[in-house]
C-alpha positions in Angstrom: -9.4 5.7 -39.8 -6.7 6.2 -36.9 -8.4 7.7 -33.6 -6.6 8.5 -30.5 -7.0 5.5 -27.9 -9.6 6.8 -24.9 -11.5 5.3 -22.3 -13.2 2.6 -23.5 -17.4 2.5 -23.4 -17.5 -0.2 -20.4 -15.1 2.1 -18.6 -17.4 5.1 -19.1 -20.9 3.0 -18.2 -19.1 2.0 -14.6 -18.0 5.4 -14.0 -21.4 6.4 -14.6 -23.1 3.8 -12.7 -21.2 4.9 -9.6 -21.6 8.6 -10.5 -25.2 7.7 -9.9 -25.4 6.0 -7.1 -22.6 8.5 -5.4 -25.2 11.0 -6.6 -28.2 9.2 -5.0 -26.7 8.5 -1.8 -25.8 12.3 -1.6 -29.5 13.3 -2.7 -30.6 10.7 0.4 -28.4 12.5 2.9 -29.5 15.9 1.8 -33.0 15.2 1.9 -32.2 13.5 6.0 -30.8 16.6 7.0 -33.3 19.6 5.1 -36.4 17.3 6.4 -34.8 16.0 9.8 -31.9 17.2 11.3 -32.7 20.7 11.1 -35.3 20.3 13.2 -33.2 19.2 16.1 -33.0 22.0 18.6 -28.9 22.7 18.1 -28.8 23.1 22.5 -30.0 21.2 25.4 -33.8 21.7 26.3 -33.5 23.4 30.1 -36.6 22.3 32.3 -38.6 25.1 34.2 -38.0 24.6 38.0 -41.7 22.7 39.3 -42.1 21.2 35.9 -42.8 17.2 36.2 -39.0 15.8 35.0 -39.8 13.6 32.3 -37.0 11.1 31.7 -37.0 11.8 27.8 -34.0 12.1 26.0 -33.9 15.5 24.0 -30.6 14.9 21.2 -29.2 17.8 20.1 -28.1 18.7 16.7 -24.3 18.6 17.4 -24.0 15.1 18.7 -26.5 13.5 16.0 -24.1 15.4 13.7 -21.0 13.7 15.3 -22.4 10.5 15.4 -24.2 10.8 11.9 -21.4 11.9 9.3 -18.9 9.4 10.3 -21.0 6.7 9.3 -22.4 8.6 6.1 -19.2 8.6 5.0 -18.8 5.5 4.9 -22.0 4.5 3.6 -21.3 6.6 0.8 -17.6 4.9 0.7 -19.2 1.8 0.4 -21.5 3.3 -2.8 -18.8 3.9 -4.2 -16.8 0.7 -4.1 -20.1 -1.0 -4.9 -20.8 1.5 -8.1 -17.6 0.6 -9.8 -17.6 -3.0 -9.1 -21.2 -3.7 -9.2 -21.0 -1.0 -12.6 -18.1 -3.0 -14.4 -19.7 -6.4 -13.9 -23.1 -4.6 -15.6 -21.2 -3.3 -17.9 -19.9 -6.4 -19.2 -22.3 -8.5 -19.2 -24.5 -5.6 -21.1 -21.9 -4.8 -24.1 -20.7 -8.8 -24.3 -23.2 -8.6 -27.5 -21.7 -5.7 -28.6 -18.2 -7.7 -28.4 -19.4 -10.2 -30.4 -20.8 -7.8 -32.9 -17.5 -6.1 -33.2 -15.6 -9.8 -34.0 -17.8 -10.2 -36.7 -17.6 -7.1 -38.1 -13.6 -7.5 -38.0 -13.8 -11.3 -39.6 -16.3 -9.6 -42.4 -13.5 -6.6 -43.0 -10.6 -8.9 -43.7 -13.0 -11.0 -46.1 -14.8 -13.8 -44.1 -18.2 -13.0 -44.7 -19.7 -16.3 -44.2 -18.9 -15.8 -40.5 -22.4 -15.3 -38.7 -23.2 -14.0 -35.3 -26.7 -15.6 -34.4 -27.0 -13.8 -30.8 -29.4 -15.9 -28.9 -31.7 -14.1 -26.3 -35.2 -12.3 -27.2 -35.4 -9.6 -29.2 -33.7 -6.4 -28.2 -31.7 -3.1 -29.7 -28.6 -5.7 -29.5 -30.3 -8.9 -31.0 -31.7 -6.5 -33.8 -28.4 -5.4 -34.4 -26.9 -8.6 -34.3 -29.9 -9.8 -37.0 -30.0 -6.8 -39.5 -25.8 -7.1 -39.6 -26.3 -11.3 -40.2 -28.7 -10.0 -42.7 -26.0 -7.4 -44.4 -23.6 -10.1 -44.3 -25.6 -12.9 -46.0 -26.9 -10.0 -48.9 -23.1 -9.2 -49.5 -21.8 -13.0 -49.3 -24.2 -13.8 -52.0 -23.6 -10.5 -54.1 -19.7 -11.1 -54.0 -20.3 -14.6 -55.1 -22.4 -13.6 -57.9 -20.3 -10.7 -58.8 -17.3 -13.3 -58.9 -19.4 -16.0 -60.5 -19.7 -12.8 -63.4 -16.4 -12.0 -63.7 -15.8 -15.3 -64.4 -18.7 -16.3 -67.1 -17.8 -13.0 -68.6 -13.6 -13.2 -69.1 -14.9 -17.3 -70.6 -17.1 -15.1 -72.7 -14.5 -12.4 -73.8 -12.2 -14.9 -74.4 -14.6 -16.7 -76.9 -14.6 -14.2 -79.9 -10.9 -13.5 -79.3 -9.7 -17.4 -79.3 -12.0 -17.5 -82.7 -10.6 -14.3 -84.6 -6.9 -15.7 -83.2 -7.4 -18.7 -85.2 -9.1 -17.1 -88.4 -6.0 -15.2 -88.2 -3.9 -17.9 -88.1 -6.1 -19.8 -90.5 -5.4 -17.2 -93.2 -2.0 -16.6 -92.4 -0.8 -20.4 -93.3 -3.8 -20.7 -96.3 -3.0 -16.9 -97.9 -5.2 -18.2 -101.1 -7.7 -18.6 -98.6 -11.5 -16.2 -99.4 -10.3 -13.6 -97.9 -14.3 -12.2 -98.1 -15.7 -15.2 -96.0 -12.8 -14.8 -93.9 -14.0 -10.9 -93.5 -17.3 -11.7 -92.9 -16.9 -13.9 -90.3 -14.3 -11.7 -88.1 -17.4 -9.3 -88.9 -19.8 -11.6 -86.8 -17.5 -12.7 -84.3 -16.6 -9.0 -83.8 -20.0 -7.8 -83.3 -21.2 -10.4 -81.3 -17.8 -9.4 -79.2 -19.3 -5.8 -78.9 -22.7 -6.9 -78.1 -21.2 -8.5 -75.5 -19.0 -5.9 -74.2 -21.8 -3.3 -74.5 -24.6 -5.4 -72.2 -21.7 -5.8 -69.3 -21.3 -2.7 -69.2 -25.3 -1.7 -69.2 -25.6 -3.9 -66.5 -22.9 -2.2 -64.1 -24.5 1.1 -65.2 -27.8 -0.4 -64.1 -26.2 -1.6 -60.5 -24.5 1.5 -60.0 -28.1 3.5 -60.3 -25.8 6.4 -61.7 -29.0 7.6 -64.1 -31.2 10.3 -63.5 -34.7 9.6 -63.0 -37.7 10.7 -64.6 -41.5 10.3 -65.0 -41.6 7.5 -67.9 -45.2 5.8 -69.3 -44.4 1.6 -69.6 -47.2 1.9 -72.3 -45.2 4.1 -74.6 -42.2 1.9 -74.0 -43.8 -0.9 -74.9 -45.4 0.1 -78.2 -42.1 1.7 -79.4 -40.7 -1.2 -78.4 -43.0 -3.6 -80.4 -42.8 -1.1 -83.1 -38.7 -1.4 -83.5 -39.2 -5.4 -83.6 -41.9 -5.8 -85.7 -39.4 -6.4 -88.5 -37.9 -9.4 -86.6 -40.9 -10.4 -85.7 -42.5 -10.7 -88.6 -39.3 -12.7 -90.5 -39.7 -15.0 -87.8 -43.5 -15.4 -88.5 -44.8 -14.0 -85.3 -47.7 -12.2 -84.1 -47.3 -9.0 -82.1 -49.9 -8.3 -79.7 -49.9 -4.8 -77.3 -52.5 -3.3 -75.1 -52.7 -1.8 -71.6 -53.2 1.1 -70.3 -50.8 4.4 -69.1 -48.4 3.2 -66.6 -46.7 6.0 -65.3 -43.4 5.2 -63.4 -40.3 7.1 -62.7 -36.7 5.7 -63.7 -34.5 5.9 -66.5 -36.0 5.7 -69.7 -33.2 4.5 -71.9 -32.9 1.3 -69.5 -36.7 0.8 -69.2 -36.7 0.8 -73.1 -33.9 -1.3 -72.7 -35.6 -3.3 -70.2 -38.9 -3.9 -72.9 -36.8 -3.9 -75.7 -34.6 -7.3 -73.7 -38.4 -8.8 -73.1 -40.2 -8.6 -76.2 -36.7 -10.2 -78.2 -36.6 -12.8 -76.2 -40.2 -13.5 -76.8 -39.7 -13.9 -80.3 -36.5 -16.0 -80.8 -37.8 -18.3 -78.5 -40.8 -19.0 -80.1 -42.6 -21.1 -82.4 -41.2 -20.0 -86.0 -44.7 -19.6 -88.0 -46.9 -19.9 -85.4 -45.6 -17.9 -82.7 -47.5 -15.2 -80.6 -46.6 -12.9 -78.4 -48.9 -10.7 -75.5 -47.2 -7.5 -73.9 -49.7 -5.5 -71.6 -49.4 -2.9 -68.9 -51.4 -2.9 -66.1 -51.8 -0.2 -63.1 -52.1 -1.8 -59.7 -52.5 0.6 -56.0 -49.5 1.1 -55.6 -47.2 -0.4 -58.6 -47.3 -0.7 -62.2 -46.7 -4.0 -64.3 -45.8 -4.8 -67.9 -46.5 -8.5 -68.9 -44.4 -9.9 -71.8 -46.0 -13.4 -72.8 -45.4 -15.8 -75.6 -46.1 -18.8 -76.8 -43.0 -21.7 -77.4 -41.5 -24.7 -76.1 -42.7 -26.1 -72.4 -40.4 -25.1 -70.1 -39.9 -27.1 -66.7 -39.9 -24.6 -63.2 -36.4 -25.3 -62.5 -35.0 -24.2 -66.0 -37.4 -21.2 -65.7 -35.7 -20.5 -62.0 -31.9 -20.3 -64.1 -32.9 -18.4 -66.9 -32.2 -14.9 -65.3 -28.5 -15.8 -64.2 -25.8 -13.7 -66.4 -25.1 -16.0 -69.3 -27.4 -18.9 -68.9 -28.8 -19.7 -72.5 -30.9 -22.8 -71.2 -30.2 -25.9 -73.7 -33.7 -26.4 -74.5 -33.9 -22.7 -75.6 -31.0 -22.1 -78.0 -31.8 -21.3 -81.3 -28.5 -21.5 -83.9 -29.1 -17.9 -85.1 -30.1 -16.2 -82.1 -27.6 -18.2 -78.8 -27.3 -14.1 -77.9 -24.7 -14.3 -74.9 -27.1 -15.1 -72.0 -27.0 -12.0 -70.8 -31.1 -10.3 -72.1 -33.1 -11.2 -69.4 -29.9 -10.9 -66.6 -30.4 -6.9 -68.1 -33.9 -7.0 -67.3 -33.6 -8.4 -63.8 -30.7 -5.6 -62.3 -32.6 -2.7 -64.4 -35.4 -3.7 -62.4 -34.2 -4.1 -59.2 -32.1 -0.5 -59.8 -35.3 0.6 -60.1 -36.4 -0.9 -56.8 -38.9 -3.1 -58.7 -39.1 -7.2 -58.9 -38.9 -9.3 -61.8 -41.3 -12.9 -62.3 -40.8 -15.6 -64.9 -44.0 -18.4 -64.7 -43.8 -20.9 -67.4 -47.3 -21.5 -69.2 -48.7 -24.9 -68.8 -49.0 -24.8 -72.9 -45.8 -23.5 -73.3 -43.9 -20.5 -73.0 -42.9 -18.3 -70.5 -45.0 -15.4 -68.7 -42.8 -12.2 -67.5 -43.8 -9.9 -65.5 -41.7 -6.1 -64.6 -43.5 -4.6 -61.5 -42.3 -1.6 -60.4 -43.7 1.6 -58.2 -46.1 4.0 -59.6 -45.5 6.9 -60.2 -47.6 10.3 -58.8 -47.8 11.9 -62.1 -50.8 11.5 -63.7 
């Protein structure tokens, strides 16, 4: 935005600090002369003939006056010299964190955000400044560093399906007597699997943007209907279903919540043990929050795998089934629906093996 240049702020603080003391010094006079020098008789006192001569001196008003104001004057001339000089070296020194501040701020608008202004001192308007704007900074260093990490993983991914139907193409182009119905079936799969992928980048920047209206939403019904629409899978795969709880009313989209328990429970079953599998998904109501717990049985999984396994496209080796890779991007879903709905998201592996998820986010007043 393009202002008109004006005085500048440590101008306008020594201005008023010798507007102050101009003002005080003025105030001091005026209270000398309504409380002392009016009651200086304004003539010379004239003794009684036979009265005892008293060698007093009785001033009067007119020569305290002549003698008085001169050097008034002056003591306010001196105010004043001492205000602007005395006010600009305040001045400084009090906005110097303020300059600092403002060089950050420029470094951070033409792109340097790793630049940090650690103010030293005790804690003060300034210093709090100076810590909640480090704070901002560090937040959007790391965001834009994920965000470009994402754009990254996400152009290799694009490019995946669209290097593979390129050479099916060119497969069947050179070999036209070539089975023209495998060749269909498997531009089928990489095609889907292309639009699967297209469609959960772009549920994720719906769920950063928090462009969705909220309402009141009951985890408990989200997670039955979820169970309910994988039962199918789950029982090809052999697995048990297990869901209790009790009502959790939240408030929050309720086609990304499904989403959110929908992302959960799959992943609980294709990472699983085929035939022996189980999984656990419960709600809970805490004071002041509301949980849903998806937990299932399957490989051991070490803390430092479990750490990765929210990052966008992070499969995790020990965790990739032939028939179910996915593109890495389920429980990356479930960790920025939950945080666009101002809620957290926990992965714990289970000493037996497994993992143990758990969605908290605020309760809701209805109900």
């Amino acid at each position: 935005m393009d202002r008109a240049p004006g005085p500048s702020v440590r101008l306008r603080l020594t201005l008023s600090y010798a507007g102050f003391l101009m003002l005080a010094g003025a105030l001091l006079l005026a209270a000398v002369w309504l409380f002392l020098l009016r009651y200086v008789p304004e003539r010379a006192l004239i003794v009684p003939s036979g009265t005892p001569i008293r060698y007093d001196v009785f001033p009067v008003r007119s020569n305290l006056l002549r003698v008085f104001a001169p050097r008034a004057a002056g003591v306010l001339a001196f105010l004043l010299v001492f205000g602007l000089v005395g006010g600009w070296f305040l001045a400084g020194r009090m906005l110097a964190p303020l300059t600092r501040v403002t060089e950050a701020t420029r470094k951070a608008a033409n792109g340097s955000l790793s630049h940090r202004i650690r103010l030293p001192g005790r804690r003060d308007e300034f210093r709090e400044l100076a810590d909640a704007f480090d704070t901002m900074l560090a937040r959007l260093d790391a965001h834009v560093a994920e965000q470009r990490r994402f754009a990254a993983n996400a152009s290799h991914e694009l490019r995946t399906p669209l290097a593979i139907s390129k050479a099916l193409l060119d497969v069947a182009r050179t070999d036209p007597e070539r089975d023209t119905a495998e060749l269909l079936d498997r531009l089928h799969a990489v095609n889907a699997r292309a639009i699967d992928l297209t469609e959960a980048l772009l549920l994720i920047g719906r769920a950063e943007q928090r462009t969705f209206e909220r309402e009141d939403v009951d985890l408990s019904l989200l997670a039955e209907e979820a169970t309910e629409t994988l039962l199918p899978l789950a029982e090809k795969h052999g697995i048990s279903l297990e869901t209790s709880g009790e009502f959790a009313p939240t408030t929050g989209s309720e086609a990304l919540l499904l989403q959110l328990t929908i992302n959960l429970v799959h992943n609980a079953i294709v990472h699983n043990m085929p035939g022996q599998g189980r999984v656990w998904v419960r709600t809970a109501v805490l004071p002041d929050a509301v949980t849903l717990t998806v937990v299932n049985t399957g490989e051991r999984l070490s803390p430092e795998l479990t750490a990765t396994l929210t990052e966008p496209f992070r499969r995790g080796t020990e965790r990739v089934h032939s028939d179910h890779a996915g593109a890495g991007l389920g429980l990356a879903i479930v960790r920025t629906i939950a945080h666009a709905h101002d809620g957290t998201l926990t992965l714990a592996p289970r000493p037996s093996g497994g993992l143990r998820i758990t969605v908290e986010l605020p309760v809701s007043g209805a109900g």
